[in-house]
C-alpha positions as CSV (number, residue, x, y, z in Angstrom):
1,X,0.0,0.0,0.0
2,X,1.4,3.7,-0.8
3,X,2.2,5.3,2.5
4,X,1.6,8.9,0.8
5,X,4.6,9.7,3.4
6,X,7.2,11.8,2.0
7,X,9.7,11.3,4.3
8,X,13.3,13.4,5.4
9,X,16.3,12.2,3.6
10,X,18.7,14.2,5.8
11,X,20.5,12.0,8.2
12,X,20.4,14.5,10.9
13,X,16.6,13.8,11.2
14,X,15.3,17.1,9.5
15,X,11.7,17.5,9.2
16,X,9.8,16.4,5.7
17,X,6.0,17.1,5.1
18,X,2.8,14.9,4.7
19,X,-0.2,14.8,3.4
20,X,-2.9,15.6,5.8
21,X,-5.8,14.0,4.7
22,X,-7.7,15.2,7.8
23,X,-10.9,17.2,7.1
24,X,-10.2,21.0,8.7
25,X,-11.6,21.5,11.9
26,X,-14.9,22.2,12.9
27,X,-16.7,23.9,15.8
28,X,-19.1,21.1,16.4
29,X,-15.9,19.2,18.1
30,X,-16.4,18.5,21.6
31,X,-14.3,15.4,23.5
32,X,-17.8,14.7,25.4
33,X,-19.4,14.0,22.2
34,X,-19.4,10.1,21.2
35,X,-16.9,10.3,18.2
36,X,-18.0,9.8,14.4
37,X,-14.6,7.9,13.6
38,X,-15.1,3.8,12.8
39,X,-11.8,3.6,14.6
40,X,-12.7,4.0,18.2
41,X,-15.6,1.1,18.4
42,X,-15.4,-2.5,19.4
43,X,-16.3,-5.3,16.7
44,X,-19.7,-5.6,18.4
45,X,-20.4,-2.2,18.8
46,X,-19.5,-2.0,15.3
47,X,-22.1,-5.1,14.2
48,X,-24.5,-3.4,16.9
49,X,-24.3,0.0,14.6
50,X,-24.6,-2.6,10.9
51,X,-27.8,-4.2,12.6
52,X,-29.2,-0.2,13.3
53,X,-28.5,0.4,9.6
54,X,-30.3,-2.8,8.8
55,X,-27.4,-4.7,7.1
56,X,-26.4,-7.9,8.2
57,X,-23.8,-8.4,10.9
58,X,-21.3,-10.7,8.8
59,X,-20.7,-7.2,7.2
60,X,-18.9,-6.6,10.5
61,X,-16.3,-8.8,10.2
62,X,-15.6,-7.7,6.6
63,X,-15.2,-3.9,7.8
64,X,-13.0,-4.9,10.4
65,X,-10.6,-6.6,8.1
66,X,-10.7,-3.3,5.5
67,X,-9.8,-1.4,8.4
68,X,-7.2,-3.0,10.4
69,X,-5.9,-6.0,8.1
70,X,-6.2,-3.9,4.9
71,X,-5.8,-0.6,6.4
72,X,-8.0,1.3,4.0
73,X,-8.5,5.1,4.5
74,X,-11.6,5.1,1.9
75,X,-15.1,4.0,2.0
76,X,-15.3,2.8,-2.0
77,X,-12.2,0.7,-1.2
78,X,-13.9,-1.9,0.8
79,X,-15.1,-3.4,-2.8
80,X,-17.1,-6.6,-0.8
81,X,-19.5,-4.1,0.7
82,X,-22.5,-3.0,-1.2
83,X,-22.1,0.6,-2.6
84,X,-25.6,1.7,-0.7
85,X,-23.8,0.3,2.6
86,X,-20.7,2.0,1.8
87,X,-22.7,5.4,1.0
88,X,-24.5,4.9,4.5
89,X,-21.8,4.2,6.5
90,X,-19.7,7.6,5.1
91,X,-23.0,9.4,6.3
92,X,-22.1,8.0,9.7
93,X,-18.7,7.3,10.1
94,X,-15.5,9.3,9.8
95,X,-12.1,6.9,8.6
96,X,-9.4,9.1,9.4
97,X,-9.3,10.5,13.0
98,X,-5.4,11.2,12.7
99,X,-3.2,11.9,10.1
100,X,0.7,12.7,9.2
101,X,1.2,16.5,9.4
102,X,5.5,15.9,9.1
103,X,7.8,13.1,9.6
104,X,11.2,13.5,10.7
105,X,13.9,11.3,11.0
106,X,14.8,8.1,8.3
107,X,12.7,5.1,7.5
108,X,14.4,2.0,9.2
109,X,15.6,4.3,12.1
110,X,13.7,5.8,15.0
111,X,11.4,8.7,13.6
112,X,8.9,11.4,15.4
113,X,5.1,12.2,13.5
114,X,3.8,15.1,14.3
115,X,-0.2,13.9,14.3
116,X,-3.1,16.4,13.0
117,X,-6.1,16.0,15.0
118,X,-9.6,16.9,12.9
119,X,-10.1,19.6,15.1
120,X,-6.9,21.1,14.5
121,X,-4.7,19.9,17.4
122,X,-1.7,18.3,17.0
123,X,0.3,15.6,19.3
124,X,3.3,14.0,18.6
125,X,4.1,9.8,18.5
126,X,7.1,7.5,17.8
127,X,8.7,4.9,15.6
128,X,11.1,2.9,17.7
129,X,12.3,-0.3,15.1
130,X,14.8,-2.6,16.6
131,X,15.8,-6.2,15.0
132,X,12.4,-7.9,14.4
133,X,10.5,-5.4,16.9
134,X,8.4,-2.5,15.5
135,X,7.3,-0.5,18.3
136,X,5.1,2.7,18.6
137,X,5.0,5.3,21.4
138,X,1.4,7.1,21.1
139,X,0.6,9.9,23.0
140,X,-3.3,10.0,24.8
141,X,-3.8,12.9,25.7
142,X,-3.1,17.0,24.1
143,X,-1.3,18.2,26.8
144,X,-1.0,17.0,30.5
145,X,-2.4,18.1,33.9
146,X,0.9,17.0,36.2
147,X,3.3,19.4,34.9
148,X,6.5,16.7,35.8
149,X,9.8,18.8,36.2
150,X,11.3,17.5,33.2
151,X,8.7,16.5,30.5
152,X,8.0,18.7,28.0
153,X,4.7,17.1,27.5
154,X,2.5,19.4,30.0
155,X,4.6,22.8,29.0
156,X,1.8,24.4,27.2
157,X,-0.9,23.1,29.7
158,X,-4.1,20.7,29.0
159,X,-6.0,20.8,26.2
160,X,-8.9,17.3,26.5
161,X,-8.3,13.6,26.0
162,X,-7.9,12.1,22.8
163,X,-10.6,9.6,21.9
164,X,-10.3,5.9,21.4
165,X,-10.2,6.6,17.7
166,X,-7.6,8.5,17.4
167,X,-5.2,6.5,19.7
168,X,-5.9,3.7,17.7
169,X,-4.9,6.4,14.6
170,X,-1.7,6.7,16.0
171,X,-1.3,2.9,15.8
172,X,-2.4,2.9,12.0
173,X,-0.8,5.9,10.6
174,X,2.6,4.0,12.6
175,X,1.3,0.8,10.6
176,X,1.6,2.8,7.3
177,X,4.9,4.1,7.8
178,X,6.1,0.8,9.0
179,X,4.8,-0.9,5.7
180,X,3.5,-3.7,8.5
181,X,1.4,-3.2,12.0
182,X,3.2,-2.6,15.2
183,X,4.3,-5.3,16.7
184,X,4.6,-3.1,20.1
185,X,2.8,-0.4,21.8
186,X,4.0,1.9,24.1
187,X,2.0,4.7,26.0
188,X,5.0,7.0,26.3
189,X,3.6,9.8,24.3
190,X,2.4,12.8,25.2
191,X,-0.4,13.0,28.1
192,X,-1.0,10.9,30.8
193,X,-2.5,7.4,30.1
194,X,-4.6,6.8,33.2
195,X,-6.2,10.4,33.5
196,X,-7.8,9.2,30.3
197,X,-8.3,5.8,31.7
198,X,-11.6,4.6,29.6
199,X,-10.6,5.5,25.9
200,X,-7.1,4.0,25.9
201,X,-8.9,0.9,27.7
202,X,-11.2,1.1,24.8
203,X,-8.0,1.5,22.3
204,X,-5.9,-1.5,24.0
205,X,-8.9,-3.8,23.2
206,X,-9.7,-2.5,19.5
207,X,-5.9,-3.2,19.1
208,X,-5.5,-6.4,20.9
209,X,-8.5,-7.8,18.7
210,X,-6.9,-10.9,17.3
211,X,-8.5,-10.5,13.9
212,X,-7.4,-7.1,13.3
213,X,-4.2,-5.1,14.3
214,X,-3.4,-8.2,16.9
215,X,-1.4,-6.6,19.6
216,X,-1.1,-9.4,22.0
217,X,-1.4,-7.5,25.5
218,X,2.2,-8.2,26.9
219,X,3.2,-6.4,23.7
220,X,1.6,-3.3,25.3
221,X,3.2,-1.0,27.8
222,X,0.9,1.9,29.8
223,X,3.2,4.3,31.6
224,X,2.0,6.4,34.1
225,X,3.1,8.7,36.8
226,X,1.7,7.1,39.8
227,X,-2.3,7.5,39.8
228,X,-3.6,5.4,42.4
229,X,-7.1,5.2,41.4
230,X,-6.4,4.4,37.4
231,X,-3.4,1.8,38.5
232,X,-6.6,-0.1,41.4
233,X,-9.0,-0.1,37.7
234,X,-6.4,-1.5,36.0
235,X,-5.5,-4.4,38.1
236,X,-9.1,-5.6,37.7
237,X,-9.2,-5.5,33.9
238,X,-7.8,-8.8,33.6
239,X,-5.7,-7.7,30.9
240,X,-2.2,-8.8,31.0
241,X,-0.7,-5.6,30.1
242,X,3.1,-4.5,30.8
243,X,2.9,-1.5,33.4
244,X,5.6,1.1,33.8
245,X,5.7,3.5,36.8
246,X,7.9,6.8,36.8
247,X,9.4,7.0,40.1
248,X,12.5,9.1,39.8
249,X,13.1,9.6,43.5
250,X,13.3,7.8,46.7
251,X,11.7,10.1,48.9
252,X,8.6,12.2,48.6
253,X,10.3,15.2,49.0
254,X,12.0,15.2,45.9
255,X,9.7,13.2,43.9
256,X,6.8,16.3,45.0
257,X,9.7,18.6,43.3
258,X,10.4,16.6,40.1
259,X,7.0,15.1,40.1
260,X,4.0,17.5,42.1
261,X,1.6,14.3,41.5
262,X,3.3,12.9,44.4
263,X,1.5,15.5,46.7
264,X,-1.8,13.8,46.1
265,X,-0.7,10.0,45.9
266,X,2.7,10.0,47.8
267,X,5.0,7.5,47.7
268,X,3.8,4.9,50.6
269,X,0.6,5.1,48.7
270,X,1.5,4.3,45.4
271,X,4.3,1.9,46.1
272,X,1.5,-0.4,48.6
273,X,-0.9,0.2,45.6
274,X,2.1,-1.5,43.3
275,X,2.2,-4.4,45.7
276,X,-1.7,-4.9,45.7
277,X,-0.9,-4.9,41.8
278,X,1.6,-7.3,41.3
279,X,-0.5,-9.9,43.3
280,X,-3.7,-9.2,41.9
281,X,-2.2,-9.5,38.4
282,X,0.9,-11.5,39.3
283,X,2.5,-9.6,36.8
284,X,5.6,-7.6,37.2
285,X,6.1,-3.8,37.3
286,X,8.8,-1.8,35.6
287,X,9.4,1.6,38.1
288,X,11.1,4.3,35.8
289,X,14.0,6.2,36.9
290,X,15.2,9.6,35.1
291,X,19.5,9.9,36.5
292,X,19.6,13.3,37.0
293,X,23.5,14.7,38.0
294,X,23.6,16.3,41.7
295,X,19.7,15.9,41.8
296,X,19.1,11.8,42.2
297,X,21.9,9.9,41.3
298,X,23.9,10.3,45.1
299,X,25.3,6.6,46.0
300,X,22.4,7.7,49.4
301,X,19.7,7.7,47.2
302,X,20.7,4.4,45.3
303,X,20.7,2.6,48.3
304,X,17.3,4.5,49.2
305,X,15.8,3.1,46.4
306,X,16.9,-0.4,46.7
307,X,15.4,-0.3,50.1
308,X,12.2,1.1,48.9
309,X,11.9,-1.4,46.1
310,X,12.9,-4.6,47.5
311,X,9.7,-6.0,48.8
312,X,8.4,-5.9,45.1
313,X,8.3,-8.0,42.3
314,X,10.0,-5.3,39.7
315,X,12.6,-4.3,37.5
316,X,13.9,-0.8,37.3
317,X,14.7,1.0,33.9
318,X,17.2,3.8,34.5
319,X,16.6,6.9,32.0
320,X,19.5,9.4,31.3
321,X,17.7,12.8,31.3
322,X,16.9,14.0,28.3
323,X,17.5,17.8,27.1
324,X,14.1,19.5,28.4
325,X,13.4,23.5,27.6
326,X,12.5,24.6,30.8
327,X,14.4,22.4,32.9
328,X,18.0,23.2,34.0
329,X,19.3,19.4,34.9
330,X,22.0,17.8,33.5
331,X,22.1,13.8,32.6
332,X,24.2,11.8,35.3
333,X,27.9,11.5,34.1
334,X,28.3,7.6,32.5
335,X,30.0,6.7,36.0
336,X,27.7,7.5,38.0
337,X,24.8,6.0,36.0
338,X,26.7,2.6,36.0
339,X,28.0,3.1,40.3
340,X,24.2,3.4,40.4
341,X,22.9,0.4,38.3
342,X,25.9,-1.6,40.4
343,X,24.1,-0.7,43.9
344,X,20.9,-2.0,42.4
345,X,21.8,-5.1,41.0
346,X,23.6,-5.9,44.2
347,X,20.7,-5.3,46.5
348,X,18.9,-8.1,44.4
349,X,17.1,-5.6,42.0
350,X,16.7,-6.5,38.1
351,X,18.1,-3.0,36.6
352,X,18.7,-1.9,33.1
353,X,20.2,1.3,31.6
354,X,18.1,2.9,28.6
355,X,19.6,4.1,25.4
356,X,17.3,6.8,24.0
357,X,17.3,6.3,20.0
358,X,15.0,9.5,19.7
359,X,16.9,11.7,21.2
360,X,18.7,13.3,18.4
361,X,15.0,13.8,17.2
362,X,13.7,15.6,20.1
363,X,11.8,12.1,21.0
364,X,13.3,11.1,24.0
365,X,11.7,10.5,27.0
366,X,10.3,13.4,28.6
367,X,10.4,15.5,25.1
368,X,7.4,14.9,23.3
369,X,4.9,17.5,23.7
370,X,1.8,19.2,21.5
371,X,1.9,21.7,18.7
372,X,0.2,24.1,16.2
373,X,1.2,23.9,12.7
């Protein structure tokens, strides 16, 4: 299928243009209003909508594969349909949700898409190929509420949630550029996952849909910043999701500097809220942890943390910072990072050290954020 990407050919990851193909905005738009686009119902909401348009239900099935197998982004190509169905479901339904306003970076290596919402709001996700893996980092939100220290995501403040439909978007306008589907998902992006807690539920089970995009659940991360009452919800989905937690200090003092959510769900709380978790689930929880020089990476605050996370069936991903406008912190020197991964690994704990591959793209963690084009 033609992508209709042009993409950058600059291997310092300047920025190349798309076509839009979203509709310009409109005033109706309102995030409370049940969305027009196909993309953001379930297969038998889907066959419940055929059955109020009096076609038969086995037409469900057969949209579902135009949109997710296929990945068609026009009515008149789903040739099985009959044309009056097709013209009836255009009346009802929107196809695109999210499109490709610019690409930067090269195809095969990590690369940002700044995504045009229909109502003219843009977010931005991420292309993250390694080896066999093809992994996307959607964002769920434009803008964030929890203004984190360094994350560049809730600079211009919070705008409203993104809808199911145009999560899953992200996933197929990542599909396109791939030339194949995801094969993982990561809710890195911009916005905070579990402050939108029903439509990226809603997305995770459109994309796990074994007939369709098939993202197996372990193949999908949701990262969050510690909120209690979205992490209790989740445990009692019964979907074995991978969960990631940004802690980034051990002590709430600090982590209410770097991260102010901790004023409302402090670290006792959330950390006996991640125990609950992993034994409800029985799955295990990856805490996130920014190295930030003369801030958190002291040899004290190593040893704090392997104290704090002991009890818990984890691993810890360690996170250079990445260059935030904004924020005046420096990334840890290497020698310190690896002083601090060694008291980890000795206290028991399962610790890795990330190497951003967006950062040269302003795609790092903590850099994605919204725009205006």
């Amino acid at each position: 299928m033609n992508s209709g990407f042009k993409h950058s050919s600059s291997p310092r990851g300047t920025s190349a243009k798309a076509e839009s193909g979203v509709k310009p905005p409109h005033s109706k738009f309102s995030p409370d209003v049940p969305s027009r686009v196909i993309h953001g119902l379930l297969l038998d909401e889907l066959a419940a909508a055929l059955r109020a348009l009096g076609a038969p239900v086995f037409r469900a099935q057969q949209i579902w594969r135009w949109l997710y197998v296929q990945r068609v982004t026009a009515w008149d190509q789903m040739k099985n349909l009959p044309a009056e169905l097709r013209a009836r479901l255009a009346e009802r339904f929107d196809l695109q949700a999210a499109a490709a306003r610019e690409i930067t970076g090269e195809p095969g290596a990590a690369q940002k898409i700044l995504v045009g919402l229909t109502d003219g709001e843009c977010v931005e996700e991420v292309l993250i190929p390694a080896a066999e893996r093809r992994t996307v980092c959607v964002s769920s939100q434009v803008g964030c509420k929890f203004g984190c220290a360094f994350c560049a995501s809730g600079q211009a403040g919070f705008r409203r949630n993104l809808s199911a439909g145009e999560i899953v978007g992200q996933v197929l306008l990542a599909a396109t550029a791939y030339g194949n589907r995801p094969t993982h998902l990561v809710f890195m992006g911009v916005g905070e996952p579990l402050d939108n807690y029903d439509e990226v539920l809603r997305a995770i089970r459109i994309v796990n849909q074994p007939d369709g995009l098939g993202l197996g659940a372990r193949r999908i991360t949701l990262s969050t910043c510690g909120v209690i009452p979205g992490l209790r919800r989740l445990a009692g989905e019964g979907l074995q999701v991978e969960l990631s937690v940004s802690l980034h200090a051990p002590d709430d003092a600090l982590r209410a500097r770097l991260l102010p959510v901790d004023r409302r769900y402090p670290l006792p709380e959330l950390l006996a809220t991640c125990r609950d978790y992993t034994v409800q689930t029985k799955r295990i929880i990856t805490f996130e942890y920014t190295l930030i020089k003369n801030v958190n990476d002291a040899a004290g605050q190593a040893d704090a943390l392997a104290r704090l996370l002991a009890p818990l069936s984890c691993r810890v991903n360690l996170i250079p910072l990445s260059p935030v406008a904004g924020f005046a912190g420096e990334p840890s020197l290497p020698e310190t990072a690896k002083l601090f991964i060694r008291t980890l690994t000795r206290a028991g704990l399962n610790a890795t050290l990330r190497d951003s591959q967006g950062l040269r793209l302003h795609a790092a963690c903590g850099q994605l954020r919204i725009a205006r084009l």
